[in-house]
N, CA and C atoms as a LAMMPS dump frame, in Angstrom:
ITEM: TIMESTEP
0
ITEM: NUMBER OF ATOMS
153
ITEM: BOX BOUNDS ff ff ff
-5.0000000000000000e+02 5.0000000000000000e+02
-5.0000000000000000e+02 5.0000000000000000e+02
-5.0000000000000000e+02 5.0000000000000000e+02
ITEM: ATOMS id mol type element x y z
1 1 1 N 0.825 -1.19 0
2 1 2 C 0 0 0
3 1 3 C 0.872 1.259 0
4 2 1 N 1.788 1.292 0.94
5 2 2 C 3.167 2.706 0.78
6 2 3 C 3.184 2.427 -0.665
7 3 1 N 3.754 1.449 -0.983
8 3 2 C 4.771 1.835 -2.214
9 3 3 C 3.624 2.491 -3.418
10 4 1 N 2.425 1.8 -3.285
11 4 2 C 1.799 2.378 -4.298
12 4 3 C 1.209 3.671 -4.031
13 5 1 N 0.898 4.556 -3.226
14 5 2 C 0.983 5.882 -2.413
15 5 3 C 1.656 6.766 -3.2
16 6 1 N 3.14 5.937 -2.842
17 6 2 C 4.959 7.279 -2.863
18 6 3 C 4.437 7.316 -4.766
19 7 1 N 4.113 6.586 -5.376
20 7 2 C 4.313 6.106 -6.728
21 7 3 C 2.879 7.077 -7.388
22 8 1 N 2.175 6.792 -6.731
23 8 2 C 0.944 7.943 -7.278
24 8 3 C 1.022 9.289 -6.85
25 9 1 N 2.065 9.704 -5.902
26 9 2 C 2.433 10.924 -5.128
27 9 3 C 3.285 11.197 -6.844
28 10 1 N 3.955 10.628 -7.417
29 10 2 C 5.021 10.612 -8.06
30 10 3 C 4.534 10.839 -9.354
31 11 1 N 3.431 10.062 -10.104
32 11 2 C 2.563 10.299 -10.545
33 11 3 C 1.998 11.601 -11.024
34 12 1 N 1.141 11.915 -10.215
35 12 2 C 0.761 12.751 -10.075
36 12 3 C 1.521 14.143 -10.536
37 13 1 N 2.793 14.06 -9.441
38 13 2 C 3.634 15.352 -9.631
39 13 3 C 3.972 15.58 -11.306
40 14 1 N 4.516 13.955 -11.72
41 14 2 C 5.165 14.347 -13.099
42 14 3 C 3.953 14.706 -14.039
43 15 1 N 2.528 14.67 -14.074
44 15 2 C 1.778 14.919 -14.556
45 15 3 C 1.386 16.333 -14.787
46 16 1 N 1.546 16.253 -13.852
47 16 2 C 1.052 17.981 -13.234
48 16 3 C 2.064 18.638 -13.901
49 17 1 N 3.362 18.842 -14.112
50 17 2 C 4.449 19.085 -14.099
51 17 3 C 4.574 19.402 -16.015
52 18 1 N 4.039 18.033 -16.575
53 18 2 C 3.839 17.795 -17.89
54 18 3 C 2.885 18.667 -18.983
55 19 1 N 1.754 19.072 -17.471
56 19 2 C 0.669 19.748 -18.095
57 19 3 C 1.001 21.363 -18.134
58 20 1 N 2.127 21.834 -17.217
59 20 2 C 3.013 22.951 -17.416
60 20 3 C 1.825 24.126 -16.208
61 21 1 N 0.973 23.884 -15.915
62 21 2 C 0.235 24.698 -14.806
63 21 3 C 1.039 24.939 -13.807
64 22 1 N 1.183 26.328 -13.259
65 22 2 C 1.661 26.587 -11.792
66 22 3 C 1.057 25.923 -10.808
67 23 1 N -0.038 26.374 -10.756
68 23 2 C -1.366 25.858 -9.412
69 23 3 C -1.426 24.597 -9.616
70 24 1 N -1.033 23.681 -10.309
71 24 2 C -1.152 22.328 -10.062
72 24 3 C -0.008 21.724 -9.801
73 25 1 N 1.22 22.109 -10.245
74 25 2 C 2.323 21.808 -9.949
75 25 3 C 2.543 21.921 -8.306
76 26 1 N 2.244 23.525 -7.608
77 26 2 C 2.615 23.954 -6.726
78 26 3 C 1.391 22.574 -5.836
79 27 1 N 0.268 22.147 -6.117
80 27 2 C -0.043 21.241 -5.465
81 27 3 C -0.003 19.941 -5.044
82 28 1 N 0.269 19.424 -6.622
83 28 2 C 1.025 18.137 -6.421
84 28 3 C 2.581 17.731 -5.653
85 29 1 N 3.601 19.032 -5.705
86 29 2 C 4.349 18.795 -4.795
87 29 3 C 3.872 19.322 -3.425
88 30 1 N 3.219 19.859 -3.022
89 30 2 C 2.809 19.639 -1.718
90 30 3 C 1.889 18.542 -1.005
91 31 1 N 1.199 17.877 -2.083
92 31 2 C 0.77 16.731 -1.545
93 31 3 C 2.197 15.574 -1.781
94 32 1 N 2.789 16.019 -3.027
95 32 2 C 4.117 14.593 -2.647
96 32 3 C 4.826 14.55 -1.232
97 33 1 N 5.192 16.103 -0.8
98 33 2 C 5.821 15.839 0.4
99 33 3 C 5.272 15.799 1.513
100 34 1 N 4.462 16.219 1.324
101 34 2 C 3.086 15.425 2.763
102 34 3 C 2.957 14.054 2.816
103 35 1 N 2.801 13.433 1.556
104 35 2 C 2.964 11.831 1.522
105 35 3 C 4.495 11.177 1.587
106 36 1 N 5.441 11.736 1.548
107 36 2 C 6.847 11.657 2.17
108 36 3 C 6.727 11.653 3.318
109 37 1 N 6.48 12.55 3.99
110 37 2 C 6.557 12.552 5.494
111 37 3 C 5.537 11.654 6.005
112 38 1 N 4.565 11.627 5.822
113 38 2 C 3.745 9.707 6.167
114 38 3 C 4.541 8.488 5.948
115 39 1 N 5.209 8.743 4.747
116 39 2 C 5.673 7.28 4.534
117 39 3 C 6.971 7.058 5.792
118 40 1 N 7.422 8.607 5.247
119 40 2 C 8.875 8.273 6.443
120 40 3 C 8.893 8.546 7.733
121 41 1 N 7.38 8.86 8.407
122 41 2 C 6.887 8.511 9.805
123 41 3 C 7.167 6.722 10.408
124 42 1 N 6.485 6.561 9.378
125 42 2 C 6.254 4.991 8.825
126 42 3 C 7.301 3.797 9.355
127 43 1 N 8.424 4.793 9.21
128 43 2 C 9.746 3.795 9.029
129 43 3 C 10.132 3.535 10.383
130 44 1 N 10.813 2.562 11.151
131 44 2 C 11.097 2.193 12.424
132 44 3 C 12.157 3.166 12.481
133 45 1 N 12.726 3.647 13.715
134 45 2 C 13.945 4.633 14.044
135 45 3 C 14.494 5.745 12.626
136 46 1 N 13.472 5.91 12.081
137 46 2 C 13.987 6.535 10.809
138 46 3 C 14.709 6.488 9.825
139 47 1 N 15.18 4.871 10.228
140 47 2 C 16.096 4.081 9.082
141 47 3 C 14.924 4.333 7.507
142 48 1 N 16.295 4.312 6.724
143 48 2 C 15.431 4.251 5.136
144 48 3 C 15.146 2.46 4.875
145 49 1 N 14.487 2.68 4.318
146 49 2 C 13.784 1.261 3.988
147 49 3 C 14.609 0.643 2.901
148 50 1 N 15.155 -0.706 2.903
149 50 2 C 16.302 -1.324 1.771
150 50 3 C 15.065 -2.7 1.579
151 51 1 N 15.476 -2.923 -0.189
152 51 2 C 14.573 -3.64 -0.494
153 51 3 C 15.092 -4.595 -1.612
């Protein structure tokens, strides 16, 4: 469920990004790094996750 989250966070951004809008850009990275900081709440002692 994370991984598919970080990946539609990711999504999203490059979309937004593609479509060349300010106001959507400026939103999709604020929802990516809001969903960063969930995921990397997430993580035990704040280690990065190896896979």
């Amino acid at each position: 469920m994370d991984l598919r989250l970080g990946r539609h966070a990711i999504e999203l951004l490059q979309a937004a990004r593609d479509a060349g809008e300010p106001t959507l850009i400026a939103q999709a990275e604020a929802m990516a790094m809001a969903v960063g900081f969930v995921l990397a709440s997430r993580l035990p002692d704040g280690e990065p996750e190896t896979a």
